[in-house]
C-alpha positions in Angstrom: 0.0 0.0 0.0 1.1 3.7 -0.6 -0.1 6.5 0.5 -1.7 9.7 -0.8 -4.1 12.0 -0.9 -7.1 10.1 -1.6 -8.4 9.7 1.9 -4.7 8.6 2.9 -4.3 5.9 0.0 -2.4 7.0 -3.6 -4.2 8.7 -6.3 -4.5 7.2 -9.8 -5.4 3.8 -7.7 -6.6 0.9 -9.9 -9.9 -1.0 -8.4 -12.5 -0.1 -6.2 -13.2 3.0 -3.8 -15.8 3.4 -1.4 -15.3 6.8 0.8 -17.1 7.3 4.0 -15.9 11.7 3.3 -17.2 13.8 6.2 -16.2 17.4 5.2 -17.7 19.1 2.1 -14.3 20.9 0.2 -16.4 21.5 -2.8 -18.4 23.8 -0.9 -16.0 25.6 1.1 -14.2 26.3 -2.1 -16.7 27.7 -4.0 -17.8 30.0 -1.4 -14.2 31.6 -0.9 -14.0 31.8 -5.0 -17.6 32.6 -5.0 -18.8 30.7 -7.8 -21.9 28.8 -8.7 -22.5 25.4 -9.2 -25.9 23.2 -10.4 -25.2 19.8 -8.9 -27.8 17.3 -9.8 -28.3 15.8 -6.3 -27.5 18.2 -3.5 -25.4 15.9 -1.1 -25.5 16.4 2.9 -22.1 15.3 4.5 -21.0 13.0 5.3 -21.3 11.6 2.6 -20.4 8.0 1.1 -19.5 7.2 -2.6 -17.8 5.0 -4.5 -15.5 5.3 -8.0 -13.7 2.6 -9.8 -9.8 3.6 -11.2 -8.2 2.3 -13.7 -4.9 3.7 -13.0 -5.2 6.6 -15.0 -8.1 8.6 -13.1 -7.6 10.8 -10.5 -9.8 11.7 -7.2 -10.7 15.1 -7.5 -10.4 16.3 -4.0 -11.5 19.7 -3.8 -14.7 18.7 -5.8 -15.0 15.7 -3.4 -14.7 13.2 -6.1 -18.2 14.5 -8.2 -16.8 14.0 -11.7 -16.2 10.1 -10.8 -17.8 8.8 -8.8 -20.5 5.9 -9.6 -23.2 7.5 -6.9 -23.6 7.1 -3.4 -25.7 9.1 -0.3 -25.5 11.0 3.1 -24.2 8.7 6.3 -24.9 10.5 9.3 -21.8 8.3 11.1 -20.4 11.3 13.4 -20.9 11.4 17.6 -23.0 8.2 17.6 -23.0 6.0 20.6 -23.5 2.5 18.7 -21.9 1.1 15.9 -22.4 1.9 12.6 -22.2 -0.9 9.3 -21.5 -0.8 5.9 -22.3 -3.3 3.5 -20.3 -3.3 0.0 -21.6 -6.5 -2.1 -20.3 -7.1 -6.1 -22.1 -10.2 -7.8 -22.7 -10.5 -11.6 -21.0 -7.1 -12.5 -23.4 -5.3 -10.3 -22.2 -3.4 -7.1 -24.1 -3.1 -4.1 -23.9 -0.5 -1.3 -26.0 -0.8 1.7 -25.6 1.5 5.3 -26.6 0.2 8.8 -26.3 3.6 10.8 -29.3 3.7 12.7 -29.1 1.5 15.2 -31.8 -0.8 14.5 -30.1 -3.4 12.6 -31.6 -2.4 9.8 -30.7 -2.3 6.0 -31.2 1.1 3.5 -30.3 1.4 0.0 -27.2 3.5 -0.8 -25.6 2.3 -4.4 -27.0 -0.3 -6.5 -25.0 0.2 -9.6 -24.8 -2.5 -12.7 -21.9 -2.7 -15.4 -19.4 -2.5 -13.0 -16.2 -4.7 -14.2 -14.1 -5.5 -11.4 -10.7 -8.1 -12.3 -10.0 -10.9 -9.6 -7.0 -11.2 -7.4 -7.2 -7.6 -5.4 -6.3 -6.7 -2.4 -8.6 -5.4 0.3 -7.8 -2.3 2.7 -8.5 1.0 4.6 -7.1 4.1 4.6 -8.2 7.3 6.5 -6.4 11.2 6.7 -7.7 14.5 8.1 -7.2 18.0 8.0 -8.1 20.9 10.1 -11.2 18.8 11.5 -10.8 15.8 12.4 -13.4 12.5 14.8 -11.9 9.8 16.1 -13.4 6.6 13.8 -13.1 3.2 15.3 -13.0 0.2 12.5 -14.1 -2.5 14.5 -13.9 -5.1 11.7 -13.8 -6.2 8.3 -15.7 -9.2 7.4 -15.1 -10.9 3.5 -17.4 -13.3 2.2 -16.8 -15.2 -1.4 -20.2 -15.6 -3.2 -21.4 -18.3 -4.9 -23.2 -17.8 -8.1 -24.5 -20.4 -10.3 -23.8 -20.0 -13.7 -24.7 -22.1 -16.9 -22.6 -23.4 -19.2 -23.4 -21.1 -21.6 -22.4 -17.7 -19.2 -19.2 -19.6 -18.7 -18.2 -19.7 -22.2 -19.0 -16.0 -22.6 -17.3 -14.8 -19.5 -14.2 -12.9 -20.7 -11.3 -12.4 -18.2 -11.3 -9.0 -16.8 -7.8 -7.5 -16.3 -8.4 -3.3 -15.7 -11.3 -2.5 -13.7 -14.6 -0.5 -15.6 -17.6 0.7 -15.2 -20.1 0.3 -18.4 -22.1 3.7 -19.1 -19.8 5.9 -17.3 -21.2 8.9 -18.9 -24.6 8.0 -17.8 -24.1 7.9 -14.2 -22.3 11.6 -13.8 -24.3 13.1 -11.0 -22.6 16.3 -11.4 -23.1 19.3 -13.7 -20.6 22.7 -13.8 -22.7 25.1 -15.2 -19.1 26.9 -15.4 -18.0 24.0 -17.3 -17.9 26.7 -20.4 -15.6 29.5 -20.2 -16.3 32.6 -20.8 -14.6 33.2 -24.4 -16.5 30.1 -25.5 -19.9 30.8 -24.4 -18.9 34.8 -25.7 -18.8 32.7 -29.3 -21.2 30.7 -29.0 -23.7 33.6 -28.1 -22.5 35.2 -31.4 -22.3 32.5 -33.5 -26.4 32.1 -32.4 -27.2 35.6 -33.4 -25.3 35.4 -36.8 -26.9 32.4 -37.7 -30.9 34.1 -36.6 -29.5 37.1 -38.3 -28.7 35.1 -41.7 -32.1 33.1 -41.1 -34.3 36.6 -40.7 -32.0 37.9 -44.1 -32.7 34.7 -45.7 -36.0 34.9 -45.1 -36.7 38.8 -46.3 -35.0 37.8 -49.2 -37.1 34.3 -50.1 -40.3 37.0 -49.3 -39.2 39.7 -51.5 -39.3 37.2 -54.5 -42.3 36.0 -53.7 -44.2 39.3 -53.5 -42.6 40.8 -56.4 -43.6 37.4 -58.6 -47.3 38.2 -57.3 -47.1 41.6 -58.5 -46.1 40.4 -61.9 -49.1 38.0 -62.1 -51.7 40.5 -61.2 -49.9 43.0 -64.3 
């Protein structure tokens, strides 16, 4: 293991990441550079997500990891007096994420996201860093279980060996839009290049009128 920035593990990781984050950068930042944001889902921290690398991807810390994750929800996990669970479960390319925080030992829905392409023979492990603020987190335990799926003979012939972890649909699953995604020279251009193109449309369409009424003019002499 080497560590980083990513919650205390490296950055451009390769596999799976699920991220128990309990301080909102995003928001911080954008208050003290006083920009505006549309996100699709407004999250409440903290906040737990998950994102698949590939070894090429980085975390985006100071936007708390919104242009990749997969999806994920608010955990309220701070100051409680009993213990809190988390249940991460991958079976037929589709990852599960579950939260027990309540108390009373029951199971609600946090991820359920399909397409997920995860190779065999990783590694599992936690990681954890502060800044300013920081809780004291106990982890208790980690408990690994190996499924067993039935498969016929036919899904066994079309399984095809995984080697870098994916997600099918990426682009579908962005739960985050910058309305300052555009700078300003290009939405300057594209502004102009609308009115030039209605301005040619209303000169097109004088012209194409003009013809017309004169040919009227002609029939009627």
């Amino acid at each position: 293991m080497l560590t980083g920035p990513v919650f205390g593990n490296r950055d451009f990781f390769t596999g799976l990441g699920v991220f128990v984050d309990t301080y909102p950068n995003e928001e911080k930042l954008l208050e003290v550079q006083q920009k505006r944001y549309t996100p699709r889902t407004q999250r409440i921290f903290p906040y737990v997500l998950a994102m698949v690398g590939n070894g090429t991807i980085s975390y985006d810390h100071d936007r708390d990891g919104r242009p990749t994750e997969l999806g994920g929800c608010n955990a309220m996990v701070r100051n409680l007096k009993h213990d809190t669970f988390i249940f991460i479960r991958y079976v037929r390319r589709r990852l599960t994420i579950m939260l027990d925080i309540d108390g009373q030992h029951e199971w609600r829905d946090c991820l359920d996201m399909p397409g997920v392409r995860l190779p065999l023979g990783f590694y599992f492990g936690a990681s954890a860093v502060t800044g300013d603020l920081s809780d004291n987190h106990d982890l208790i335990s980690m408990k690994l279980y190996q499924l067993t799926v039935l498969r016929s003979k036919q899904e066994e012939e079309q399984e095809e060996e995984i080697l870098i972890p994916s997600v099918d649909n990426i682009d579908l699953y962005r739960p985050y839009t910058d309305v300052e995604s555009m700078s300003s020279v290009a939405i300057f251009f594209t502004v102009l290049f609308s009115m030039l193109g209605l301005f040619l449309l209303v000169v097109v369409g004088l012209v194409v009128y003009g013809h017309w009424n004169e040919n009227r003019r002609k029939r009627f002499y």
